[in-house]
C-alpha positions in Angstrom: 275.1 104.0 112.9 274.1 106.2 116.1 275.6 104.1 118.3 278.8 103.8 116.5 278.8 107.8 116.8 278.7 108.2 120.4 281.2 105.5 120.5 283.6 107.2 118.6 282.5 110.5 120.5 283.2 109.3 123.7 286.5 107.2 122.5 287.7 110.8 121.4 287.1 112.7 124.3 288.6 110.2 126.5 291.8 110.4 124.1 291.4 114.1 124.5 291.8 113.6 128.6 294.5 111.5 128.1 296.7 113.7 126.3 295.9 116.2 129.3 296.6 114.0 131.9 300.3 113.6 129.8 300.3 117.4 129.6 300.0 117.9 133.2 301.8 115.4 134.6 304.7 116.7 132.6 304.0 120.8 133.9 303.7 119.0 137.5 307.1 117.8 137.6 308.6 120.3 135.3 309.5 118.4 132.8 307.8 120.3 130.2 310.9 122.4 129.4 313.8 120.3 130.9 313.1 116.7 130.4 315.8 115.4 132.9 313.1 116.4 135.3 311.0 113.1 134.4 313.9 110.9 134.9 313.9 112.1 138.5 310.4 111.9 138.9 311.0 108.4 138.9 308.9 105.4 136.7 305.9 105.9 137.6 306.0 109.1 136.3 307.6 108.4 133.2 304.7 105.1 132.3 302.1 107.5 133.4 303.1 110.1 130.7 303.7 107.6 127.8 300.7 105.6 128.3 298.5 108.5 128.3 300.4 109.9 125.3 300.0 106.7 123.6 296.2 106.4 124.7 295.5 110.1 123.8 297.5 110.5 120.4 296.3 106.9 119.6 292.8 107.9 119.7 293.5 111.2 118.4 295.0 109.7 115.2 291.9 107.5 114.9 293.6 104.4 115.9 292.3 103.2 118.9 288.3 103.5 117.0 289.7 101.0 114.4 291.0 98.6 116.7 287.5 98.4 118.3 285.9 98.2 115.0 284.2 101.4 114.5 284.0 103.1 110.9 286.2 106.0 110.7 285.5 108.3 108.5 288.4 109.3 105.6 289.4 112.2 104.2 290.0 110.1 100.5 287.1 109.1 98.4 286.2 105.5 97.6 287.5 104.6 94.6 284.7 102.8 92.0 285.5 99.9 89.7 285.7 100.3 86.2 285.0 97.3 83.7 
């Protein structure tokens, strides 16, 4: 149970520094406010962005930790079987 823990720990955090990495890519070129800006950045810039977005928000959302197989925790009590 521990280890799954710092799993999830560290899969969060690195989803956390993936959403930043979108963040400032986007204030870098300036596409923050006008999002032309990104299509001149060019591709690179553009996969950049939604790959960490994806990464970040995935991880964020708790998907990437059920794809690995960790237990995430819910906010919706198990429901018991009645006889």
């Amino acid at each position: 149970m521990r280890s799954a823990v710092y799993a999830y720990l560290a899969i969060t955090h690195l989803g956390g520094a993936a959403v930043w990495i979108a963040l400032l890519t986007l204030a870098h070129h300036g596409a923050i406010g006008d999002p032309s800006a990104l299509a001149a950045a060019g591709s690179g810039a553009q996969t950049l962005v939604a790959i960490a977005a994806l990464i970040g928000f995935g991880t964020k959302a708790g998907l990437i930790p059920r794809i690995r197989g960790c237990r995430v925790p819910t906010l919706w009590p198990r429901r018991t079987c009645r006889r």
